[in-house]
C-alpha positions, 0 to 999 in steps of 0.5 A: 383486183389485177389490171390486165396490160397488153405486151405492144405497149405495155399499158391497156389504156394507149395515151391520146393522140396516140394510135390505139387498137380500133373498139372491137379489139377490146371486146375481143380481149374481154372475152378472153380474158373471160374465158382464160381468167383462172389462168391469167389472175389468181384469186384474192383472198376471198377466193374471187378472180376478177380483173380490169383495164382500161382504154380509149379510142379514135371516135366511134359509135358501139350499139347494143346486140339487140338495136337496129343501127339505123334507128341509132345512129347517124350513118350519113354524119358518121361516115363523112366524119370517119367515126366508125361503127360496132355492134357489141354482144351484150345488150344496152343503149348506143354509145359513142367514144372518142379519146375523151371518153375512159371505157372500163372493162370489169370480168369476174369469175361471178355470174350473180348479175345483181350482185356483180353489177353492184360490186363494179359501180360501187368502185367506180362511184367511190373512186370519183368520191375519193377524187372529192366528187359526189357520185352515186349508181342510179337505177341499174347500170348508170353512175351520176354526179349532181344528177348528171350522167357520166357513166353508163354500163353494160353486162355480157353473160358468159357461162363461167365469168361475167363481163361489165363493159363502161364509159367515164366521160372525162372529156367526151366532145358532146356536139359530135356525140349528139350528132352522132347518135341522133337518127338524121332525117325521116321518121324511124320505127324500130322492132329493135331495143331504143337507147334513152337520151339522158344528161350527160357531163364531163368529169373534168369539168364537174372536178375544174367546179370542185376546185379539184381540176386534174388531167385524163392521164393523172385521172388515169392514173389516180382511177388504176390505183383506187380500183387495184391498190397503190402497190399492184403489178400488172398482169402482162398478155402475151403476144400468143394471147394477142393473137388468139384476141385477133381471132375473136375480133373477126367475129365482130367485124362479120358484116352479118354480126354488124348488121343484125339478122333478127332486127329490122326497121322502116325508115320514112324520109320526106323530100321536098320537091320544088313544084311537085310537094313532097313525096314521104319514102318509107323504106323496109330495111332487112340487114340495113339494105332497102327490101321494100318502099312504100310511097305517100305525099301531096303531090298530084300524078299525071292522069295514068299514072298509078301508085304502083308505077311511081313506087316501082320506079322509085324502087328500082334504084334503091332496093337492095342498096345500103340505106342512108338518107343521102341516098333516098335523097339523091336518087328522089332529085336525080331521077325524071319527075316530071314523067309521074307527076305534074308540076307547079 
């Protein structure tokens, strides 16, 4: 199986701490590759063309084409913690990366989903074994060692190749992972596909338990030979390939492809006011932005006001505006309460 590298650096995989290309760069290049792949990679003996690479990235959460970000991820602790945010094209659960986390793209002329999903977590399950650990594929697209989980996978479709996108958690910092990908706030319900939360460990520290403690870049390194063969050149990208590359990120970066057009969801956040009790907001979000709110709680409005009145003046600062629960927040405690409610 080739390695495809990039011509900037030389390797696919840039060193951490170094500055690599943001998440969706990737993506693109897998569906280049996919689309280009009997150009780039000959075919091996069996008459099969497959190849890979591998890379990191600065902090980031990638959801799946059919989840709603909101129901997902955490945008108030993402955005004041400069993880950025991506939806990808193939299906699956929320992820989230850092420099600690390995990603793995698999592309192959195959398009047996079965069998090409098979034929990648086997590899990798065999070359954490070769590495003295005991890891073993679980259910579809997941890999475990002693029942934890430190590799999950997605398939993208194309019409002549198939695309198997992974992580391998080498080091991954779990606190920011769980803040990340933790909805904050009010309740959620979601017409989109929800994520699984499942227990996940760090390869490092299941190899430093095994007496076989290792590096990310040696792991690295060990993980290229046993999935390529000790002797295997790279396959070089050209700069014109980067360029068209380019042109596919943009239509991950389209703020409708980001935002989903067929996913909606409402979202309840319930603020506490001193003296008044608490008022439940339930927001309809349409593309991430509030289309509609509705109002509940156990508060007592002044004689003359009704309902309607209180929801259209709560409405009328929100709507239209990208959800967060900050915002819900803020406005509730910023706006004149005492014109619809009685106080304490």
């Amino acid at each position: 199986m080739k390695r495809i590298c990039l011509p900037h650096t030389g390797l696919s995989d840039p060193l951490p701490g170094e500055r690599g290309e943001r998440l969706v760069f990737y993506l693109a290049m897998e569906e280049y590759v996919a689309a280009h792949l009997g150009e780039i990679v000959a075919p091996s003996p069996d008459g099969r063309r497959e190849a890979f690479f591998i890379w990191q990235v600065p902090p980031t959460v990638i959801f799946g084409r059919n989840q709603v970000m909101q129901a997902e991820v955490c945008l108030d602790w993402c955005r004041s913690h400069d993880v950025a945010l991506f939806r990808r094209k193939s299906g699956g659960g929320c992820v989230y990366s850092d420099w600690g986390n390995i990603m793995i793209s698999y592309v192959t002329d195959a398009t047996d989903v079965a069998f090409t999903f098979d034929r990648y977590l086997q590899r990798i399950a065999l070359a954490l074994r070769h590495m003295g650990l005991p890891a073993d594929r679980s259910g579809r697209n997941d890999i475990l060692i002693g029942g934890r989980k430190v590799s999950g996978n997605a398939f993208f479709h194309l019409p002549k190749a198939s695309i198997v996108h992974g992580t391998l958690l080498f080091d991954t910092d779990f606190e920011a992972m769980e803040a990340a990908i933790t909805p904050s706030g009010g309740k959620i319900r979601s017409k989109g596909v929800s994520s699984v939360r499942q227990h996940v460990a760090n390869v490092r520290e299941l190899l430093e338990a095994a007496g076989k403690p290792m590096d990310i870049e040696t792991f690295k390194r060990r993980l290229i030979v046993d999935l390529s063969g000790p002797d295997t050149e790279p396959v070089p990208l050209s700069g014109e390939d980067v360029r068209e590359i380019r042109r596919i990120e943009e239509t991950y970066l389209d703020p409708s492809f980001l935002l989903g057009r067929n996913t909606g969801c409402s979202v309840e956040d319930t603020v506490r006011i001193e003296g008044i009790g608490d008022l439940v907001v339930a927001s309809t979000l349409r593309e991430g932005r509030i289309s509609d709110i509705s109002v509940s709680g156990d508060f007592f409005l002044k004689e003359g006001v009704t309902l309607e009145r209180l929801q259209a003046g709560i409405a009328a600062g929100i709507i239209g505006k990208d959800y967060s629960e900050t915002l819900v927040n803020e406005y509730i405690n910023n706006i004149n309460l005492n014109q619809f409610f009685y106080t304490e």
